[in-house]
Every structure is written in C-alpha cells, then in structure tokens.
C-alpha positions in Angstrom: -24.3 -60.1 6.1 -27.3 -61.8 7.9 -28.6 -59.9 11.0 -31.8 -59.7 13.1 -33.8 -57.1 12.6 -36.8 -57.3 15.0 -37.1 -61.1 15.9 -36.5 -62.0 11.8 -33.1 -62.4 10.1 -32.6 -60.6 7.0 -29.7 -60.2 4.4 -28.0 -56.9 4.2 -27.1 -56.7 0.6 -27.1 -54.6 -2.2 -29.1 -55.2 -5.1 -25.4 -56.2 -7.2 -25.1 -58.1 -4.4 -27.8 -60.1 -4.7 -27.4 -60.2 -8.5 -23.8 -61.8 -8.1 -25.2 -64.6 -5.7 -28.4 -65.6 -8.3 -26.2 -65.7 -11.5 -23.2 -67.8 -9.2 -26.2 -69.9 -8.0 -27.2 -70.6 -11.7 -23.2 -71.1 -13.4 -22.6 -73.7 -10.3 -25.4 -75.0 -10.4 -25.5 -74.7 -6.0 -29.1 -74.2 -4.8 -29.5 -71.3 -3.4 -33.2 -69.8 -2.6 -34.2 -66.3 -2.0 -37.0 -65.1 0.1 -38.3 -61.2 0.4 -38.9 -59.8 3.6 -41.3 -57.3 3.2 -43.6 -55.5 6.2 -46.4 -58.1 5.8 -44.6 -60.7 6.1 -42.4 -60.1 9.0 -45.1 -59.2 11.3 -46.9 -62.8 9.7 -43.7 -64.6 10.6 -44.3 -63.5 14.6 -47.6 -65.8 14.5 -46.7 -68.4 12.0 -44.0 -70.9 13.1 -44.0 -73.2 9.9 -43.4 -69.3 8.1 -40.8 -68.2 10.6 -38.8 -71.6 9.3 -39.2 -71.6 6.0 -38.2 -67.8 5.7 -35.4 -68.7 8.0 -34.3 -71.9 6.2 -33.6 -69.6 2.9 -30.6 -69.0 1.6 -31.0 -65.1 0.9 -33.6 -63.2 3.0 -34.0 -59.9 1.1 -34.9 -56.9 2.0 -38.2 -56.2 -0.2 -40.2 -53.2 1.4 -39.4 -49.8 2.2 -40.5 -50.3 6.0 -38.1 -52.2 6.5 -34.9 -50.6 4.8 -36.7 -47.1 6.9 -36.8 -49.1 10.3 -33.6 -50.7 10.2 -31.9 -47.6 9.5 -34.0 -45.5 12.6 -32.2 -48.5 14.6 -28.7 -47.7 13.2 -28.4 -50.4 10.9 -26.6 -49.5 7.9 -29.4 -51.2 4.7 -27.6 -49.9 1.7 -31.0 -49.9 -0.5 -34.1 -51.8 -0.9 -34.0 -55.0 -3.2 -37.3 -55.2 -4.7 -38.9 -58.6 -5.8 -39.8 -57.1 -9.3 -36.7 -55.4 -10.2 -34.7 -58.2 -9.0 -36.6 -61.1 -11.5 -36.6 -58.5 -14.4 -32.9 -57.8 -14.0 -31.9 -62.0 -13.9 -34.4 -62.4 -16.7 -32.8 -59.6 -18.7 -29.5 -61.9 -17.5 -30.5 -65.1 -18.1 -31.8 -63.9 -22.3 -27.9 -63.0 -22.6 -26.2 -66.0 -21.2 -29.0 -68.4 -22.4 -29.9 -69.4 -18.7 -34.0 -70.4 -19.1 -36.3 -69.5 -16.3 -39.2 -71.3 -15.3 -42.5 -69.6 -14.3 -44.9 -71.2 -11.8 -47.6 -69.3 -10.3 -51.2 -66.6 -11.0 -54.0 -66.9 -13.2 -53.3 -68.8 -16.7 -54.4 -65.8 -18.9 -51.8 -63.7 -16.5 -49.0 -66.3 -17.0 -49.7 -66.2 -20.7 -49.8 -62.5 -21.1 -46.2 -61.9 -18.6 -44.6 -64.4 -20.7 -45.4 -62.8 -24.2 -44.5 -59.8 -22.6 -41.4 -61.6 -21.6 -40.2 -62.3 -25.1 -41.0 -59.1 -26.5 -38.8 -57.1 -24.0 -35.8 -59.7 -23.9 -35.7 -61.0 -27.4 -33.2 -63.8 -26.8 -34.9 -65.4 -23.3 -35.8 -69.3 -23.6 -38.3 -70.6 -21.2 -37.7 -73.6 -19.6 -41.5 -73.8 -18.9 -44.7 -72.7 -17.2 -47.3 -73.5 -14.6 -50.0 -71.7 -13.0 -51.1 -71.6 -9.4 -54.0 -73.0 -9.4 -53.7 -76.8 -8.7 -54.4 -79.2 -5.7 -52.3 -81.2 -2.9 -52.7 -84.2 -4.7 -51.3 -82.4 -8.2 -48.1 -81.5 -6.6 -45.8 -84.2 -7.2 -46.8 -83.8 -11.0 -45.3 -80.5 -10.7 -42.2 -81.1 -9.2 -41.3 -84.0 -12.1 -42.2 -81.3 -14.7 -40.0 -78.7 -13.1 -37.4 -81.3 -12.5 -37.5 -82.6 -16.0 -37.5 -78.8 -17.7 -33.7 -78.5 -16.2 -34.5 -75.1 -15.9 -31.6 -72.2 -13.8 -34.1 -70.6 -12.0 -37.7 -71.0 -10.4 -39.9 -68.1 -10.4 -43.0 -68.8 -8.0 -45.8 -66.4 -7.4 -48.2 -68.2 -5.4 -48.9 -66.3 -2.0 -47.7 -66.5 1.2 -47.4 -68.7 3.2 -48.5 -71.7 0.3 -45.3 -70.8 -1.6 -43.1 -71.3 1.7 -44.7 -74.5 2.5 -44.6 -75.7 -1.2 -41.1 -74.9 -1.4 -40.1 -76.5 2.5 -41.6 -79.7 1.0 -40.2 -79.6 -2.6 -37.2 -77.0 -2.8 -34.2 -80.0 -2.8 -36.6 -82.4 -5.3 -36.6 -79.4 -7.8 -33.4 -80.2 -9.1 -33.2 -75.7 -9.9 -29.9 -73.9 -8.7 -31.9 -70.5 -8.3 -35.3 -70.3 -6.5 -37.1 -67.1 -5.8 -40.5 -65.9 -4.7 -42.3 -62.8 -7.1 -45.0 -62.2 -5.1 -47.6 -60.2 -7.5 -44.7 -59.5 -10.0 -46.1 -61.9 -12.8 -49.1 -59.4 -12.5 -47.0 -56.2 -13.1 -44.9 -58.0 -15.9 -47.9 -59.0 -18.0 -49.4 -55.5 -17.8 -52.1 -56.3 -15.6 -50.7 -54.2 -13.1 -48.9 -51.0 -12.4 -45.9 -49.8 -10.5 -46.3 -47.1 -9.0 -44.2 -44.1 -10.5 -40.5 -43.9 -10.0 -40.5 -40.8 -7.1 -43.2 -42.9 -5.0 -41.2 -46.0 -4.8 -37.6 -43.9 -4.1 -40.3 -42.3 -1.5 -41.2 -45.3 0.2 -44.8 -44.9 -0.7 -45.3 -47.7 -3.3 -47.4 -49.5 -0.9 -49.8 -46.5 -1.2 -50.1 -47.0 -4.5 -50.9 -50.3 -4.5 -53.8 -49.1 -1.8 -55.2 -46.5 -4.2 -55.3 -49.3 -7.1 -56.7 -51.8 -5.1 -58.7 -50.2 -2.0 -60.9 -52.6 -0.7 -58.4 -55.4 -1.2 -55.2 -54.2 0.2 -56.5 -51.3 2.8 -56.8 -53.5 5.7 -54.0 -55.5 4.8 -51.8 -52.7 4.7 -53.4 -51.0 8.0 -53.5 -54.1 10.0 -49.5 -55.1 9.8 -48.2 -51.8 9.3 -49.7 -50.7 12.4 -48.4 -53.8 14.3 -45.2 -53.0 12.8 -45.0 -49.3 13.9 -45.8 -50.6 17.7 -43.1 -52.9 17.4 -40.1 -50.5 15.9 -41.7 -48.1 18.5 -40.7 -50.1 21.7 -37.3 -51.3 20.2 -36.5 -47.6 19.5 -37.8 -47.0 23.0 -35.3 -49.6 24.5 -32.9 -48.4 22.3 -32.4 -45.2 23.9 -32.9 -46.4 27.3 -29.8 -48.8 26.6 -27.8 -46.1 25.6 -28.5 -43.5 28.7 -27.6 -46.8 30.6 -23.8 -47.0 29.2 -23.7 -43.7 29.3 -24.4 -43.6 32.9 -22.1 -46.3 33.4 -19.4 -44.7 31.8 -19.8 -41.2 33.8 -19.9 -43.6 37.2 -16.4 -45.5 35.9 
C-alpha cells in the first residue's frame, strides 16, 4: 500500500512482502525496480527534483531506515517493520542460488566488488553470477554498460553507486536494461565483502544502526547524519504539531454538532 509520509511516497510492506514482489518480478520477467527510502534521502528528495522523480517513478519505495518506520508510526501510520537494503539483497541472493536466478553486481571499488562476490559464493554455494561492474566509469562509458548488462540476461540488478548518480543512471537506462528486478544496495557491497560491519543485532532492532555507522566512520558520516536528521526531526515536529491541532479541531466540531 503506497502512502505519503511527509511530502515522499513510500511502500508499506513487510519484508515477505517485498520478497514476494522481487522473486514474481524475476519468474515473469515484469520490471519492477525498488528504491529505499531512508532519512537521508527523504530530506534530499525535498531539494532535488530530478531525485523526487526518480524515487517516485519506482516501482517499490521501501522503507530502509529506522527514522522513518519510528516517524510514521508517532503519526499513526501502521509500518509493520523496517525493510533494510542489506538484508533484503542477501535474502534474494540466498533465493536466487536455489532457483538458479543469476544476479548482476554493478557498483564500489573493484577490490570491494571482488572481495563481496567471493564472499558471495562461499556463503551461497549454488549462486551463478550473471556478471560484474564497478562504479567507477564515465558519461561517455555508459552505453557500454547497459549492452553488457543487457547481453548478461541477468534476473536482477544490484547497483551501489550513490545517491543521486544511481537514480539518474537508472531514469536514463532502467527500460534499456532488459532486468526484471532492479534494486539499489547503497553501501551493502561494502558490508558483504567484509569491509564493513553491521552493527550488532540489538542496535539495529533499537534503531541505532546509524550510530554505529557514526562511531565506525566519524569524520565521514557525523555531519551527514546531523545535518538531515535534524532537518528531519523539524519536519515530523510540525506535522505532529498539526496533527494534534487537527484533531482538537474535529473534536471541537463534534462537541458544537
């Protein structure tokens, strides 16, 4: 069921949910793509047209960030979990070794691509890749890339490149592709080869993954993390503000009737 939450649309689904619409996407071969909506990037899309429509244009918008599942549910709208990025590609991967679908990776540093791949085979014996590309490449490389993708045939697209180069690659490319299941990983090629760490199980059912990330990568993602989550707090602030004022409204209304 897509709603708006805060001036963005976003998917409320459960993570089976979202599993069910992937694996249909890859056995029909329909395209279907999947975006995350985490805290960062909602507060990015208020700024950024060309962001606000790609994110918009997507098939699934996902609910990737604890803020958000926390806000919507302060606003009395019933998120039945978070549907992280990670968990969600290692799940269809996990999928996709079992009923031979073969995923494509396309994104991060070579050595990191290399490393999350290996790691790949190791922990799903039977997974195929369809093939492999990493992010660092130019404008006038890009048509190169969409043949190769198109010719591997693969079931699903795997892309971590960062916001918002992934949205606009994908809102020039997505229906060239010629792959049922497109989905944007964010850092999770990092976290699969080993290069980085999750943050243990209690922080993320706490919310509080984000803090990990700050503590692993302080100078990096300190401001990032300050700057929208404090734009975001103003802005679930005054909705939650107006909220309540709505409500003493109708209730006044209904003690005048």
């Amino acid at each position: 069921m897509r709603i708006n939450f805060l001036g963005s649309p976003i998917d409320v689904l459960t993570f089976e949910e979202t599993v069910s619409m992937a694996v249909e996407a890859m056995l029909t071969r329909k395209p279907t793509q999947h975006v995350a909506i985490n805290v960062a990037k909602l507060v990015k899309m208020r700024h950024d047209s060309e962001l606000r429509r790609d994110v918009t244009e997507s098939d699934i918008i996902g609910i990737d960030g604890a803020g958000i599942v926390l806000g919507a549910r302060a606003l009395g709208i019933k998120v039945p979990e978070r549907v992280a990025g990670i968990d969600l590609m290692e799940h269809l991967l996990g999928i996709c070794s079992v009923q031979h679908f073969r995923p494509y990776f396309f994104g991060a540093r070579r050595k990191v691509l290399e490393h999350a791949i290996e790691r790949a085979h190791r922990k799903w014996p039977g997974l195929v890749f369809a093939g492999h590309r990493d992010g660092y490449f130019g404008e006038e490389e890009e048509p190169d890339i969409v043949e190769a993708i198109k010719r591997s045939k693969a079931d699903c697209l795997f892309i971590g490149i960062p916001t918002p180069r992934k949205e606009r690659f994908l809102h020039r490319y997505r229906d060239e592709l010629g792959v049922p299941f497109i989905m944007g990983v964010g850092g999770s090629f990092d976290v699969l080869a080993g290069h980085v760490t999750r943050a243990p199980r209690a922080m993320q059912k706490a919310g509080l993954e984000w803090l990990y990330r700050v503590y692993q990568e302080p100078k990096r993602m300190w401001w990032r993390y300050f700057s929208t989550n404090a734009v975001y707090a103003g802005l679930l602030g005054k909705e939650l503000v107006s909220k309540t004022l709505r409500g003493r409204v109708r209730a006044a209304e209904g003690e005048a009737a």
